[in-house]
C-alpha positions in Angstrom: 121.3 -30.9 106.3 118.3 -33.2 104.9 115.0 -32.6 106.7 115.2 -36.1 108.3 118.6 -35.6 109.4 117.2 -32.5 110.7 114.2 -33.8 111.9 116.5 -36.7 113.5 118.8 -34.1 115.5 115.1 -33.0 117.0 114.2 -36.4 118.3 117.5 -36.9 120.1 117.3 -33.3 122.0 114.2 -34.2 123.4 115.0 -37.8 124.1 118.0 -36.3 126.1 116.2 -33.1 127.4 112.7 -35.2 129.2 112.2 -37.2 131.5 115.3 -38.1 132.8 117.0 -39.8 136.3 120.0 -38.0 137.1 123.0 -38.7 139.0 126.1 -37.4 139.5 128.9 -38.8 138.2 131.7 -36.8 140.6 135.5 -37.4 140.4 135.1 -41.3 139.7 136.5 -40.5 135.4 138.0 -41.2 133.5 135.9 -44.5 132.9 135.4 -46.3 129.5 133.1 -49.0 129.0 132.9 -51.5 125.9 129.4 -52.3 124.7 128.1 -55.2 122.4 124.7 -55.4 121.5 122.3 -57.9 120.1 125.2 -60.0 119.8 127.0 -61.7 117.2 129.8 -64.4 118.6 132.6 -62.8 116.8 131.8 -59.9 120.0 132.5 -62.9 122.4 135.1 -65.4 120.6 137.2 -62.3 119.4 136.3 -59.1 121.0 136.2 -60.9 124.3 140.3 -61.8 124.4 141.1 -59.0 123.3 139.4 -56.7 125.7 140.7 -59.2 128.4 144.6 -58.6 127.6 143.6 -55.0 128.4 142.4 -56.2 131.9 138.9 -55.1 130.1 135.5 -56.1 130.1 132.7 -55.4 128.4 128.4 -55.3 128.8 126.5 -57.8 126.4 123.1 -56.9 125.7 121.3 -59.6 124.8 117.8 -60.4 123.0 117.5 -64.2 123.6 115.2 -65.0 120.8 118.4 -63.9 118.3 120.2 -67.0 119.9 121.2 -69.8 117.8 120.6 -67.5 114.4 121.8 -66.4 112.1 121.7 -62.6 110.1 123.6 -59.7 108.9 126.1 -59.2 111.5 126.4 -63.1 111.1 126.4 -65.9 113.5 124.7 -64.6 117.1 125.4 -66.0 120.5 124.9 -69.5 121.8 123.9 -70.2 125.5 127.3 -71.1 126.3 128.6 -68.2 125.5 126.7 -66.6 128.2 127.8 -68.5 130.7 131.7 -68.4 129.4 131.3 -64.6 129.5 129.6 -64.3 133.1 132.5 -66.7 134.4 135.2 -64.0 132.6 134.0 -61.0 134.3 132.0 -59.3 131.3 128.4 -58.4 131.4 125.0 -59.6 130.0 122.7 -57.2 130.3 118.9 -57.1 128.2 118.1 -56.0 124.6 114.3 -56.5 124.8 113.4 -60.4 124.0 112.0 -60.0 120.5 115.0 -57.4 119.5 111.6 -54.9 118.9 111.9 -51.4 118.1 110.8 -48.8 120.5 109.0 -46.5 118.1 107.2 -50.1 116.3 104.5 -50.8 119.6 103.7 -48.8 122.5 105.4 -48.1 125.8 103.7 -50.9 127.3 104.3 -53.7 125.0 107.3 -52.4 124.4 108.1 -53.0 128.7 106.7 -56.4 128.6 108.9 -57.4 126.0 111.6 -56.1 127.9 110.5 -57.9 131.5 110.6 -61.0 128.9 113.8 -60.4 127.8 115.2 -60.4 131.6 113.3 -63.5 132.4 114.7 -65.2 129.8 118.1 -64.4 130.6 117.6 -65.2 134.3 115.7 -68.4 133.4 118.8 -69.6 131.2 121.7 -68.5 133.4 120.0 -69.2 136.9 121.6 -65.3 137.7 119.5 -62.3 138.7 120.0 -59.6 135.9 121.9 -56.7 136.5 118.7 -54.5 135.4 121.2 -52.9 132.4 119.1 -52.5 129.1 120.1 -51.0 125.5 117.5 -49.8 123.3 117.5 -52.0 119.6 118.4 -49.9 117.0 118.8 -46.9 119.4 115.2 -46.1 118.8 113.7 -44.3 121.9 110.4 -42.8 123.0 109.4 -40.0 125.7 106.6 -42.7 126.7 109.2 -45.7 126.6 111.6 -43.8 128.7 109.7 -42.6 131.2 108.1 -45.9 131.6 111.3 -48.2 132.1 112.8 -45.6 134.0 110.7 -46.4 136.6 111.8 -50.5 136.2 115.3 -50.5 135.2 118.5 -49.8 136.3 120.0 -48.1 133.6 119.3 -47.7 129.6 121.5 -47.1 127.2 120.9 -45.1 123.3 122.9 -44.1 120.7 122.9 -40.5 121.1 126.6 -39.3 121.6 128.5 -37.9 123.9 130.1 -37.8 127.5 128.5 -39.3 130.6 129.2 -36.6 133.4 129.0 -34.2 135.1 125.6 -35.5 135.4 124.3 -39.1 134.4 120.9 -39.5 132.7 120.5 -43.2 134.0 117.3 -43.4 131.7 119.4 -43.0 128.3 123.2 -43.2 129.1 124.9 -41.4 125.7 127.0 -43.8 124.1 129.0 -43.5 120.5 129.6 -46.0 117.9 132.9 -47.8 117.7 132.0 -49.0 113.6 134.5 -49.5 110.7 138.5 -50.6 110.4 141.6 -48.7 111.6 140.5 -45.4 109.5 137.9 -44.7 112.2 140.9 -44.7 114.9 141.3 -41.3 115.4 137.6 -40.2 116.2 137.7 -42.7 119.3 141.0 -41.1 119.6 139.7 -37.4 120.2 136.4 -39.2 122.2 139.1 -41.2 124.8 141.4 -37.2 125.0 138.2 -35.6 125.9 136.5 -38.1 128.4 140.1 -38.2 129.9 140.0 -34.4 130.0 136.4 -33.4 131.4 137.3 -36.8 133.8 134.0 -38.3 132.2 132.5 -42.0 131.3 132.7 -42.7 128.0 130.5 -45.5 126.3 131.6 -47.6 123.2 128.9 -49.9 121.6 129.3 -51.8 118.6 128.2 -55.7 117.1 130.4 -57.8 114.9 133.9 -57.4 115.4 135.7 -59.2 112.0 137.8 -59.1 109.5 135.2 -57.7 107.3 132.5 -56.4 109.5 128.8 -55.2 108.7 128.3 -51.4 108.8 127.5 -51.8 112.6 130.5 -53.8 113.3 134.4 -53.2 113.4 137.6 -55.0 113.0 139.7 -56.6 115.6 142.5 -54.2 114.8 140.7 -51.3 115.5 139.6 -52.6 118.9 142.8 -53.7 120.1 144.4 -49.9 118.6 141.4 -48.3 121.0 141.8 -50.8 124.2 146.0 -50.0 123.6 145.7 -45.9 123.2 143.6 -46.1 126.1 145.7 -47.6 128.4 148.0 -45.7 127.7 145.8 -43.1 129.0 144.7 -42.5 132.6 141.5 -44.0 132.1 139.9 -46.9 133.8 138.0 -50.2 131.7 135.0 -50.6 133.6 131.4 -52.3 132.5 128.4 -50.6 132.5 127.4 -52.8 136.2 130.2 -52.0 137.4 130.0 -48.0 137.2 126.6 -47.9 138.2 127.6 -49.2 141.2 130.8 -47.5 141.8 127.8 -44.5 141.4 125.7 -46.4 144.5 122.9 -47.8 141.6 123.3 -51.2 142.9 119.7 -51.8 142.7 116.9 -50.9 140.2 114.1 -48.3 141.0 111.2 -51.0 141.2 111.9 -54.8 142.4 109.1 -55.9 140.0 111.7 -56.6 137.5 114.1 -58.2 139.7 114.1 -62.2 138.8 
């Protein structure tokens, strides 16, 4: 192992270790939840039907000055696709405004741009936000933490793993869902073990093409996860709607509430 892999590993403990909300997560698993961030269309126009013919939906975190752009993972949302999505069932929850980096300001910048974010999505939909963030890049502080813990619902990282018995709701662990059909059998082993330790497990992922970016996947390996798990016991639920299955209905401080 590298010194920054190492190095890496030593961030993460402590992100997951301090300063953490917990609740607990009881007999409510198996739950799976589909995440998109940033997010590139090709998460709404094809992830989005295919989730659906699993009776599926997912959590779109959105940083509303990437609309109408275009980058790397391609062509990112328009404001209808908000809209389309909210009337489907799925969820559109924050991403900071500026799609920032957690470790590139301080904790308090880092907030505002956050509070900016959910006014921006309340201001376009005319809908109070659900209070569900995701960190950009997965990049998280013990200073950021702590300080939207205090403002937000939930937040979600990167670091891996199960949600449960106990739920950090200040960095809920989520694992990548990246690649084509060759990656099938890690989500396999993720989807046996949440069903086992009757846990919520978190996908996230961004494109979803024929030919996706290193942080995307195909539709094929989507629609191969959605189909293995249901023929599992497990239950398709967004991120909203297992926080409030958990009685987080509401956010720890109103200030943020639009």
């Amino acid at each position: 192992m590298t010194l920054r892999n190492r190095l890496g590993d030593i961030r993460r403990q402590l992100w997951c270790t301090f300063n953490r909300r917990i609740v607990t997560f009881g007999q409510r698993g198996p739950i799976v939840s589909f995440t998109f961030d940033d997010f590139p269309r090709s998460a709404y126009l094809t992830a989005a039907p295919i989730l659906e013919s699993y009776g599926a939906r997912a959590t779109y975190y959105a940083s509303m000055a990437l609309m109408n752009t275009v980058n790397k993972l391609g062509e990112q949302f328009h404001v209808d696709d908000l809209f389309s999505l909210m009337e489907r069932g799925h969820e559109i929850g924050t991403h900071t405004f500026s799609h920032i980096s957690a470790r590139t300001v301080n904790s308090g910048a880092f907030a505002r741009d956050v509070e900016r974010g959910e006014q921006a999505i309340h201001t376009t939909t005319g809908c109070p936000t659900s209070g569900d963030f995701a960190y950009p890049y997965g990049a998280v502080t013990l200073a950021t933490k702590r300080r939207l813990g205090r403002l937000l619902r939930s937040s979600r990282g990167t670091c891996r793993g199960l949600n449960g018995p106990q739920v950090d709701l200040n960095l809920l662990r989520a694992n990548p869902l990246y690649g084509d059909i060759s990656t099938l059998e890690s989500a396999k082993r993720l989807i046996h073990n949440c069903e086992k330790q009757n846990s919520w497990l978190i996908f996230y992922s961004h494109d979803v093409t024929k030919n996706p970016s290193p942080y995307g996947c195909t539709p094929e390996l989507l629609e191969a996860v959605c189909s293995f798990a249901t023929g599992r016991r497990v239950r398709f639920l967004t991120i909203d709607a297992t926080l409030s299955e958990l009685d987080q209905k509401t956010r720890p401080n109103a200030r943020l509430s639009f």
